[in-house]
mmCIF file of the N, C-alpha and C atoms, coordinates in Angstrom:
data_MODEL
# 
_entry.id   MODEL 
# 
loop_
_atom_site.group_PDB 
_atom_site.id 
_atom_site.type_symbol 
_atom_site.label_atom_id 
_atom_site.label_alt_id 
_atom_site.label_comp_id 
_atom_site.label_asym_id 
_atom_site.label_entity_id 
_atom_site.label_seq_id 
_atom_site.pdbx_PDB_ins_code 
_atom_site.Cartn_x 
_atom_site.Cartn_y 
_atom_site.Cartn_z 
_atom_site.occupancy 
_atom_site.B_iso_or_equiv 
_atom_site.pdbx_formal_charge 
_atom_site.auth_seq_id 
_atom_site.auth_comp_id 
_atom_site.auth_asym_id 
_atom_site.auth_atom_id 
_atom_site.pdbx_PDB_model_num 
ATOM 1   N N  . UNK A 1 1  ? 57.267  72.804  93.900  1.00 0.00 ? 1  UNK A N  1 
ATOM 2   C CA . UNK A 1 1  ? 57.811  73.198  92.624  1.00 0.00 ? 1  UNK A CA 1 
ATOM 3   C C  . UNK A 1 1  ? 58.021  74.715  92.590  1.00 0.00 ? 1  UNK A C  1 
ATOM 4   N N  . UNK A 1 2  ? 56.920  75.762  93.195  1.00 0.00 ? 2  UNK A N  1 
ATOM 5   C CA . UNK A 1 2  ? 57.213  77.070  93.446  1.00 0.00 ? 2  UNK A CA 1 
ATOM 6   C C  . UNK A 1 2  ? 58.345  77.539  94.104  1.00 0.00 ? 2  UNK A C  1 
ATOM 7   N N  . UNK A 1 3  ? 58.602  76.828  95.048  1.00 0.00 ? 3  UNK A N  1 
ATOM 8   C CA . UNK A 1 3  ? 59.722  77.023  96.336  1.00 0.00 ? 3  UNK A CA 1 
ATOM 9   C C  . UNK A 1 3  ? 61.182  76.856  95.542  1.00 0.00 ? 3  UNK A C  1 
ATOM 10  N N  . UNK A 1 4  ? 61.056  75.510  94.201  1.00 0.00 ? 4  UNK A N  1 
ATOM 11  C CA . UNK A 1 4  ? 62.650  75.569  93.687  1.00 0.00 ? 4  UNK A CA 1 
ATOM 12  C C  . UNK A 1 4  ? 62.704  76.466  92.777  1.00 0.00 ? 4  UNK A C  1 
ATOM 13  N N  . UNK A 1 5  ? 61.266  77.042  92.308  1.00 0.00 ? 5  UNK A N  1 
ATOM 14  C CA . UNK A 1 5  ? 61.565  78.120  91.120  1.00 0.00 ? 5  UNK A CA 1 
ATOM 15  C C  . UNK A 1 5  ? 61.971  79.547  91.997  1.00 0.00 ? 5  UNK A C  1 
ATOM 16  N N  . UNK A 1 6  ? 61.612  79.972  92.916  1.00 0.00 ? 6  UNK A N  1 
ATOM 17  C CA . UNK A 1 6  ? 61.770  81.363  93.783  1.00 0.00 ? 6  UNK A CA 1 
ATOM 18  C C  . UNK A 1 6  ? 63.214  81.125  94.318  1.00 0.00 ? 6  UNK A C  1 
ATOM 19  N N  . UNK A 1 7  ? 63.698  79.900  94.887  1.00 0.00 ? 7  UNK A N  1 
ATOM 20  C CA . UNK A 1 7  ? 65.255  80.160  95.431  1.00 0.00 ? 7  UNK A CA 1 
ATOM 21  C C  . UNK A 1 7  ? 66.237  79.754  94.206  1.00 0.00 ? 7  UNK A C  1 
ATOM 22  N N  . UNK A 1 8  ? 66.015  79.130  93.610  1.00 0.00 ? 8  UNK A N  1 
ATOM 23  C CA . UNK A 1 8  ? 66.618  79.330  91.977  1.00 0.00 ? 8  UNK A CA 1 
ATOM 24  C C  . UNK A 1 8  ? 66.356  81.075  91.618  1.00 0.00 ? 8  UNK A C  1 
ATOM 25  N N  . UNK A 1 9  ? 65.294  82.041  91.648  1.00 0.00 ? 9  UNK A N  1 
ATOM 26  C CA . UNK A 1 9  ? 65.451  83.150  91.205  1.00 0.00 ? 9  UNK A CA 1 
ATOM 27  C C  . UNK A 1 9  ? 66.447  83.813  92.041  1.00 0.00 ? 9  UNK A C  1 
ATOM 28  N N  . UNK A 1 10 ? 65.905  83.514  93.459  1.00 0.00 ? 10 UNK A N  1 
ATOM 29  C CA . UNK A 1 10 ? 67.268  84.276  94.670  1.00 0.00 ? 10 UNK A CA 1 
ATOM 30  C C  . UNK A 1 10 ? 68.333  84.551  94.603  1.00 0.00 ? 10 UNK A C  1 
ATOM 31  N N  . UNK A 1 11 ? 69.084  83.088  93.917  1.00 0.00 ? 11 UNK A N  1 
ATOM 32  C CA . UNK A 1 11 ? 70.611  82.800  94.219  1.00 0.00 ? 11 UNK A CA 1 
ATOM 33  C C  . UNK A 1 11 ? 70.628  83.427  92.671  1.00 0.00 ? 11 UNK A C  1 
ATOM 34  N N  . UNK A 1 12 ? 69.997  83.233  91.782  1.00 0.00 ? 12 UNK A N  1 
ATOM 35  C CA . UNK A 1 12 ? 70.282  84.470  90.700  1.00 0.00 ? 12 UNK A CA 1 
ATOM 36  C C  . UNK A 1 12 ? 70.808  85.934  90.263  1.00 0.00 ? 12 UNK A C  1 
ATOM 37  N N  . UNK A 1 13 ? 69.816  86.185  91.268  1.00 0.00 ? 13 UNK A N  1 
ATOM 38  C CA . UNK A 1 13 ? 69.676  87.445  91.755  1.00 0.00 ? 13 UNK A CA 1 
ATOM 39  C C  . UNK A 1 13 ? 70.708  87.981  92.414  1.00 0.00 ? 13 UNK A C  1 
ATOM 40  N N  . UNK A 1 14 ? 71.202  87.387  93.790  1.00 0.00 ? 14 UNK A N  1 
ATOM 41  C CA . UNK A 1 14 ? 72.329  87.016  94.469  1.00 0.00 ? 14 UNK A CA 1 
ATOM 42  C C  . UNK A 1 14 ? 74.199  87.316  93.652  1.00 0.00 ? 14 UNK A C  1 
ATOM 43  N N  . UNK A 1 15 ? 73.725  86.586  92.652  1.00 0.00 ? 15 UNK A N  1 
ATOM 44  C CA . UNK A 1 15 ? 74.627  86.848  91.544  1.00 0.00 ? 15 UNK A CA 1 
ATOM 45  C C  . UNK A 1 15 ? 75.388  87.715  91.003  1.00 0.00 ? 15 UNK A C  1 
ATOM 46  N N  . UNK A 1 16 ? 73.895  88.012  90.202  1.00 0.00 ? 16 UNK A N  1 
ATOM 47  C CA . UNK A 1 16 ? 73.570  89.421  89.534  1.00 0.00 ? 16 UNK A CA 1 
ATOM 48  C C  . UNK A 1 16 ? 74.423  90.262  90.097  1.00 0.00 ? 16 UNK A C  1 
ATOM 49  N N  . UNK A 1 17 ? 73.682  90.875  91.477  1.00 0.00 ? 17 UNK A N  1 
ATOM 50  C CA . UNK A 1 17 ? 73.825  91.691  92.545  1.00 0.00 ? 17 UNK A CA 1 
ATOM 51  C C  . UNK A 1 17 ? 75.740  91.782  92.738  1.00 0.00 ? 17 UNK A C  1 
ATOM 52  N N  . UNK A 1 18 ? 76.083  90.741  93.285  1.00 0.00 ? 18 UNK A N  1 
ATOM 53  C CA . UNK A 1 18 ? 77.412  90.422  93.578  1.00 0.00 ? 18 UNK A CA 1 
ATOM 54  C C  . UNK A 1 18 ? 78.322  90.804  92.149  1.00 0.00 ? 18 UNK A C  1 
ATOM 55  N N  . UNK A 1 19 ? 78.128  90.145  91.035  1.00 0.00 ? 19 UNK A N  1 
ATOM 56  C CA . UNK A 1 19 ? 79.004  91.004  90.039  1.00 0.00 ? 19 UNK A CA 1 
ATOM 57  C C  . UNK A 1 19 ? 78.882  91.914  89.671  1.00 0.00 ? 19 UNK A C  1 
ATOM 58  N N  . UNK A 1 20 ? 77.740  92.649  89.853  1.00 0.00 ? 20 UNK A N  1 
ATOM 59  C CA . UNK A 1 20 ? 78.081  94.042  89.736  1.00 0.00 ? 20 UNK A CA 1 
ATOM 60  C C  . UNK A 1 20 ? 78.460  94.856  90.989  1.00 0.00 ? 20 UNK A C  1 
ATOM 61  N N  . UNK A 1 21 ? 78.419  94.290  91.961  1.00 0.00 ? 21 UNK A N  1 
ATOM 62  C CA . UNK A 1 21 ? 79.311  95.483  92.646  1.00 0.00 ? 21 UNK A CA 1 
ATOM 63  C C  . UNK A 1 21 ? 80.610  95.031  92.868  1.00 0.00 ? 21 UNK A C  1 
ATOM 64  N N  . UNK A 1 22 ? 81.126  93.734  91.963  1.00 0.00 ? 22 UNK A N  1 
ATOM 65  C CA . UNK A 1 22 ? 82.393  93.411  91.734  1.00 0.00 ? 22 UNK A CA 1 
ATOM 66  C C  . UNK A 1 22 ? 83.046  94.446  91.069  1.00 0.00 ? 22 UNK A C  1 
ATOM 67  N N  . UNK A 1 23 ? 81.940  94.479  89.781  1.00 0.00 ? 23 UNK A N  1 
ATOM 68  C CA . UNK A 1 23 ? 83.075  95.187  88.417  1.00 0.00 ? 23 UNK A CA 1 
ATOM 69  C C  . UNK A 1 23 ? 82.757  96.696  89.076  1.00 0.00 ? 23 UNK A C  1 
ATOM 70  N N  . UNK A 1 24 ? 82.170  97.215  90.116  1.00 0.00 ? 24 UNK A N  1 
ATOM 71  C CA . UNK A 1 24 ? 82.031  98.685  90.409  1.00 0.00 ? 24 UNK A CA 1 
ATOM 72  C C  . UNK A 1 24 ? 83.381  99.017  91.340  1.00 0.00 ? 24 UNK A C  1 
ATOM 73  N N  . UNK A 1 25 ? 83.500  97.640  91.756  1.00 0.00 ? 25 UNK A N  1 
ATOM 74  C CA . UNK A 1 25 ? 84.810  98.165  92.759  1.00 0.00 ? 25 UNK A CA 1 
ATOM 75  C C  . UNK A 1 25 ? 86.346  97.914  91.948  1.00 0.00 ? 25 UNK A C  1 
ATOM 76  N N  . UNK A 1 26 ? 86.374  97.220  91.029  1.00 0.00 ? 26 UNK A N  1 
ATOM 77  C CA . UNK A 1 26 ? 87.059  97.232  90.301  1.00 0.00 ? 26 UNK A CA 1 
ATOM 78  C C  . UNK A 1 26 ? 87.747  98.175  89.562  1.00 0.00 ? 26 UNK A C  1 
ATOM 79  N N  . UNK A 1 27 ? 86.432  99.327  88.854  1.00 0.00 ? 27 UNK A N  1 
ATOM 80  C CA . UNK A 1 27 ? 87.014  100.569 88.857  1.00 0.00 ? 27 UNK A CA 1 
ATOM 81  C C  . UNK A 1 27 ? 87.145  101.305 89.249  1.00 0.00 ? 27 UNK A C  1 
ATOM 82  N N  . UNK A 1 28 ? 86.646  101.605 90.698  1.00 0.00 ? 28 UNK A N  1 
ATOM 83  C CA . UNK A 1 28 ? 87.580  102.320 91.856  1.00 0.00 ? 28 UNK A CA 1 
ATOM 84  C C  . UNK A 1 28 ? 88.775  101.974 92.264  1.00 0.00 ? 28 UNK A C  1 
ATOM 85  N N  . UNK A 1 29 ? 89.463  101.034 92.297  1.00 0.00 ? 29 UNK A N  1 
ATOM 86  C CA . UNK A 1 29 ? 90.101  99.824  92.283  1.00 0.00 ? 29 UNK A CA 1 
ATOM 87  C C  . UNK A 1 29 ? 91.385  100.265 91.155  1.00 0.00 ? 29 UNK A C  1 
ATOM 88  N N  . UNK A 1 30 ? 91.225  100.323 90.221  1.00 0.00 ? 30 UNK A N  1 
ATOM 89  C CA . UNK A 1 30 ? 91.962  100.930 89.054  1.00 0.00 ? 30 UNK A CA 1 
ATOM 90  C C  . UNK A 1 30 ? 92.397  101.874 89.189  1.00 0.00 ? 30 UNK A C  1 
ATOM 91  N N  . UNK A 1 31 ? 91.462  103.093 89.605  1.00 0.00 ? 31 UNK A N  1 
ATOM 92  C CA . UNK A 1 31 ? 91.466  104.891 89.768  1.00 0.00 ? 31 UNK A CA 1 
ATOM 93  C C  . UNK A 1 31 ? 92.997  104.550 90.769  1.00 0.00 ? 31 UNK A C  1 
ATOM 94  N N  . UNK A 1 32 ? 92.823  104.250 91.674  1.00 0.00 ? 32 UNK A N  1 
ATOM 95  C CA . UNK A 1 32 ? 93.400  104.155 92.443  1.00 0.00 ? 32 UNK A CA 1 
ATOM 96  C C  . UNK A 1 32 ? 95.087  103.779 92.373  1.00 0.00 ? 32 UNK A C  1 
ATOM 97  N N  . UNK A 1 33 ? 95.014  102.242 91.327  1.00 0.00 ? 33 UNK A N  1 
ATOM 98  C CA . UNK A 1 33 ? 96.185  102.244 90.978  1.00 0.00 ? 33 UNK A CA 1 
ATOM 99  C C  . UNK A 1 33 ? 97.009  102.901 90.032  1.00 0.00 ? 33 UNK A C  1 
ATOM 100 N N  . UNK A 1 34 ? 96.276  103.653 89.565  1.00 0.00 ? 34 UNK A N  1 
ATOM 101 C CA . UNK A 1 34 ? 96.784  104.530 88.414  1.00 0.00 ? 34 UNK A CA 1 
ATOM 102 C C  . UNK A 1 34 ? 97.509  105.719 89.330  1.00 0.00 ? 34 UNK A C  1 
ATOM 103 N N  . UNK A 1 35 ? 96.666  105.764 90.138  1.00 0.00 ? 35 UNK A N  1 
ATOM 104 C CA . UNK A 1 35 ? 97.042  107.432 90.969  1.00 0.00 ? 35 UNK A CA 1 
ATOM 105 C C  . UNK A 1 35 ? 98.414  106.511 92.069  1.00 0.00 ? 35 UNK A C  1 
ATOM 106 N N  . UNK A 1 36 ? 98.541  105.529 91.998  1.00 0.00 ? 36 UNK A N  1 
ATOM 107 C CA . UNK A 1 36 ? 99.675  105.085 92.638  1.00 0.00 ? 36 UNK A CA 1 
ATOM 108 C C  . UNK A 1 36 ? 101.088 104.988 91.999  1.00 0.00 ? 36 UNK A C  1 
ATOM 109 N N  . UNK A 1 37 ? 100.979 104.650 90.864  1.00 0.00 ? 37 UNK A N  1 
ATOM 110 C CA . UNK A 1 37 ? 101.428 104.588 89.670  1.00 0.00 ? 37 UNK A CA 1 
ATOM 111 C C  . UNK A 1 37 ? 102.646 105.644 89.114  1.00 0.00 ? 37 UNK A C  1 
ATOM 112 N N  . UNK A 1 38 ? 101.245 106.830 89.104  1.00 0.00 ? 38 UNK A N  1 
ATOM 113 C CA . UNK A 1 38 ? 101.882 108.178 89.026  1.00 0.00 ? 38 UNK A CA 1 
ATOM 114 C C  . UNK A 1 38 ? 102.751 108.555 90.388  1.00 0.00 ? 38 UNK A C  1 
ATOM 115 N N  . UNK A 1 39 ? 102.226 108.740 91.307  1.00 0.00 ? 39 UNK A N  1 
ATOM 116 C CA . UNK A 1 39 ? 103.262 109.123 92.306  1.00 0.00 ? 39 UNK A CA 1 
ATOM 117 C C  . UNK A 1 39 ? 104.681 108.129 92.665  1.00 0.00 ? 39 UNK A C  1 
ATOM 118 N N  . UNK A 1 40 ? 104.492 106.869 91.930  1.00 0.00 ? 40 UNK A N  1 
ATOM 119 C CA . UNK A 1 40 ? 105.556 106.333 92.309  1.00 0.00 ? 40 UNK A CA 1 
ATOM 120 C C  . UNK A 1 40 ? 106.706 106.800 90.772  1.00 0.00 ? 40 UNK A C  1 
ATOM 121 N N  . UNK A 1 41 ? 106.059 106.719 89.651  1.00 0.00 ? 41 UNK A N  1 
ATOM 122 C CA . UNK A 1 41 ? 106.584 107.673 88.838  1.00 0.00 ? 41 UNK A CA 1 
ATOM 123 C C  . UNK A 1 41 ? 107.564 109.279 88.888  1.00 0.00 ? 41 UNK A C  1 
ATOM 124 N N  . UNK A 1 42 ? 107.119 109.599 89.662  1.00 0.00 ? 42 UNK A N  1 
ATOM 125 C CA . UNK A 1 42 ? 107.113 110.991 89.972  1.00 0.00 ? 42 UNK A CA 1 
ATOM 126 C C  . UNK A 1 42 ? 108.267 111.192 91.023  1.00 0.00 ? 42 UNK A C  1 
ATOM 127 N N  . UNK A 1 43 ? 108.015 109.670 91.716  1.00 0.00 ? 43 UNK A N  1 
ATOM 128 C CA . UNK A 1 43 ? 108.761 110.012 93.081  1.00 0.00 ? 43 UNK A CA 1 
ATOM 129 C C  . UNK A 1 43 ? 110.668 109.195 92.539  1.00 0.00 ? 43 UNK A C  1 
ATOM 130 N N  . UNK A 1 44 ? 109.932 108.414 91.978  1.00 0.00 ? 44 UNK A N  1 
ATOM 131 C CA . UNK A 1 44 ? 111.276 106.965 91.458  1.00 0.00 ? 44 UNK A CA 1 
ATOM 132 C C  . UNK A 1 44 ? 111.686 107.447 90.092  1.00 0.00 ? 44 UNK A C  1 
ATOM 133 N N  . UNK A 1 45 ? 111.978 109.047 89.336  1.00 0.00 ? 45 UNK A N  1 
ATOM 134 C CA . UNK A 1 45 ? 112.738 108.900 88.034  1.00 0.00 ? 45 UNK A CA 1 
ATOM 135 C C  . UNK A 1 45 ? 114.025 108.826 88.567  1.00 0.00 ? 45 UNK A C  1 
ATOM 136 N N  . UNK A 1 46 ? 114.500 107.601 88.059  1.00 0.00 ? 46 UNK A N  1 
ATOM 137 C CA . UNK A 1 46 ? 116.458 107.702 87.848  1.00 0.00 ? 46 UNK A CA 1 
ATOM 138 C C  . UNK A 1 46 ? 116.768 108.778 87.095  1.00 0.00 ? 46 UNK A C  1 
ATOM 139 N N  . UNK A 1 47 ? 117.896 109.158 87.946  1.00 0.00 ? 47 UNK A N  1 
ATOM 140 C CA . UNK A 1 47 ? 118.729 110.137 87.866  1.00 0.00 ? 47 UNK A CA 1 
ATOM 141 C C  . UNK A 1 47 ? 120.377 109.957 88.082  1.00 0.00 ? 47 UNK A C  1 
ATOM 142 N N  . UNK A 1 48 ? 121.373 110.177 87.446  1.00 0.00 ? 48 UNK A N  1 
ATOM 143 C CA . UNK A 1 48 ? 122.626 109.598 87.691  1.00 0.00 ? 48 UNK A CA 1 
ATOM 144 C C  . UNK A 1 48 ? 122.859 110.166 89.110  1.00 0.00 ? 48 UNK A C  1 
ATOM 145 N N  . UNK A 1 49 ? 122.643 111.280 89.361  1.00 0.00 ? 49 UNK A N  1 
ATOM 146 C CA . UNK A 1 49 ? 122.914 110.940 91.027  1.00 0.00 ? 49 UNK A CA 1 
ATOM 147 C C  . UNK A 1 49 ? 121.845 111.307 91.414  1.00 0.00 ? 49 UNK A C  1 
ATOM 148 N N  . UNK A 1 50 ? 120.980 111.131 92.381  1.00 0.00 ? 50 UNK A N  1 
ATOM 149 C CA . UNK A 1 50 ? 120.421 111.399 93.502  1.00 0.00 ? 50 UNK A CA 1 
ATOM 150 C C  . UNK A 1 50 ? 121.091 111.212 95.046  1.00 0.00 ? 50 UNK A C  1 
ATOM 151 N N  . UNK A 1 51 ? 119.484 112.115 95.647  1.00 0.00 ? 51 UNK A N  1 
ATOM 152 C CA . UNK A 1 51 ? 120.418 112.556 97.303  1.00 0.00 ? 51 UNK A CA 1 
ATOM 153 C C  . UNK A 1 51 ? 119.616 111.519 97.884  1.00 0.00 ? 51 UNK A C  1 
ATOM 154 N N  . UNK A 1 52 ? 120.148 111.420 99.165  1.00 0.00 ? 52 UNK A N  1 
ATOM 155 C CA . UNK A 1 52 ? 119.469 109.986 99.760  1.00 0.00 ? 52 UNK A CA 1 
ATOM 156 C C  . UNK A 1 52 ? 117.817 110.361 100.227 1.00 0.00 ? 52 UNK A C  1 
ATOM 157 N N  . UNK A 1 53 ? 117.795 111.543 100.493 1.00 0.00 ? 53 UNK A N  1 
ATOM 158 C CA . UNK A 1 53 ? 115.888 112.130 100.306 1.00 0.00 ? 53 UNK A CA 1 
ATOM 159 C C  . UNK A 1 53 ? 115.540 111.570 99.360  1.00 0.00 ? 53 UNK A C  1 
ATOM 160 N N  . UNK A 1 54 ? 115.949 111.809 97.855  1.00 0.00 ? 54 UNK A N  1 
ATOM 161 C CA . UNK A 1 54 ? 115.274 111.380 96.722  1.00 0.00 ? 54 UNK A CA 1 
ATOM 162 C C  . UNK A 1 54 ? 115.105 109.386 96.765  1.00 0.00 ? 54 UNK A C  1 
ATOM 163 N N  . UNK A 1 55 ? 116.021 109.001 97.348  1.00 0.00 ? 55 UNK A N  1 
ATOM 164 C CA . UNK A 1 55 ? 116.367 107.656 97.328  1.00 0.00 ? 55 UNK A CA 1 
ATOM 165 C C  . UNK A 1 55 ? 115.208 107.126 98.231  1.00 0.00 ? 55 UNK A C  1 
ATOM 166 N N  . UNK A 1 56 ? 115.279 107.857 99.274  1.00 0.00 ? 56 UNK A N  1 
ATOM 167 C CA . UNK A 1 56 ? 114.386 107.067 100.789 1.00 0.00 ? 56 UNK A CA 1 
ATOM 168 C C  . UNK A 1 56 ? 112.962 107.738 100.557 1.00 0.00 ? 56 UNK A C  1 
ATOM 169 N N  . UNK A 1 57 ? 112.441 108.708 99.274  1.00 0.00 ? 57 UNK A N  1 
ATOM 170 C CA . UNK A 1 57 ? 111.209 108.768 99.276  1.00 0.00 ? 57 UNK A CA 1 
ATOM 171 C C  . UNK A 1 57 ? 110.599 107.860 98.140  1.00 0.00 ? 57 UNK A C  1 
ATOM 172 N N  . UNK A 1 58 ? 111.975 107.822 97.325  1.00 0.00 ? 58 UNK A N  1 
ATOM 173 C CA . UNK A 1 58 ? 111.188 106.271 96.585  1.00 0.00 ? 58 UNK A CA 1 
ATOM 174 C C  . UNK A 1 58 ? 111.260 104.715 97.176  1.00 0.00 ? 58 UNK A C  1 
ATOM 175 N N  . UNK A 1 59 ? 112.001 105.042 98.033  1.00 0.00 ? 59 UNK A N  1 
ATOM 176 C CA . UNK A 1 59 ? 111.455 103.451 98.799  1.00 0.00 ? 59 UNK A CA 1 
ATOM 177 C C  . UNK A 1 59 ? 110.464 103.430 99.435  1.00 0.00 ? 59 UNK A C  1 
ATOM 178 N N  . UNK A 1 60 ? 109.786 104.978 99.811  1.00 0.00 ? 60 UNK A N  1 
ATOM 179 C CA . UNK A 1 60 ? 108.653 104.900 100.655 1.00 0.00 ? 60 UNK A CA 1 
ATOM 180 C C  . UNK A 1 60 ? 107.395 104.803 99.548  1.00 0.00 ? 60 UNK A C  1 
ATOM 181 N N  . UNK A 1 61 ? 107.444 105.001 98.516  1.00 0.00 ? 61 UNK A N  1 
ATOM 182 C CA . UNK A 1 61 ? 107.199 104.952 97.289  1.00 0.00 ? 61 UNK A CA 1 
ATOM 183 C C  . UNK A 1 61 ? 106.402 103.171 96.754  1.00 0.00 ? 61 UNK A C  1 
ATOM 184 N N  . UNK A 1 62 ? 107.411 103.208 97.050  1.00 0.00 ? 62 UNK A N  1 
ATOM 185 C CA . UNK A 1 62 ? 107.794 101.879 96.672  1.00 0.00 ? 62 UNK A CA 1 
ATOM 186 C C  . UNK A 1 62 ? 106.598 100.917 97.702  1.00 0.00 ? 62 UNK A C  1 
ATOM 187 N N  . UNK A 1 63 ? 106.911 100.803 98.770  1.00 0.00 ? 63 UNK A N  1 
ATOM 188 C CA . UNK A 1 63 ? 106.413 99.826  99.512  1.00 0.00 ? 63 UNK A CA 1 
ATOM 189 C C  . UNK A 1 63 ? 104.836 100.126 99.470  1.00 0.00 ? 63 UNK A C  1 
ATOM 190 N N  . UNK A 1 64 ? 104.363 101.393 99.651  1.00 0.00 ? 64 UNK A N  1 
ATOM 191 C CA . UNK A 1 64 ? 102.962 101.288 99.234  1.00 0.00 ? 64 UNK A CA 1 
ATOM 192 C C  . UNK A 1 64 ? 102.614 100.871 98.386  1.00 0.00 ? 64 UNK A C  1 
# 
């Protein structure tokens, strides 16, 4: 009866453990897309004309 109460606490624990370093990577995770976000912002404003630099650094933009 001890043995199902201690691996019942384990896989608890186990849990625990695991969602929080879910939701920790999550907001690193975020930081990240935000800062992707912006540079693709930055890199991709339409403009009635652009030069093909401006064009081929937002496709590089882009695919990351």
């Amino acid at each position: 009866m001890d043995l199902s109460k201690t691996v019942a606490c384990a896989a608890l624990l186990i849990v625990v453990v695991l969602a929080a370093g879910h939701a920790l990577a999550q907001e690193s995770l975020s930081d990240r897309q935000k800062q992707r976000v912006e540079e693709f912002t930055k890199a991709c404003t339409i403009k009635s004309v652009m030069s093909d630099a401006e064009i081929e650094k937002c496709r590089i933009a882009h695919r990351q």
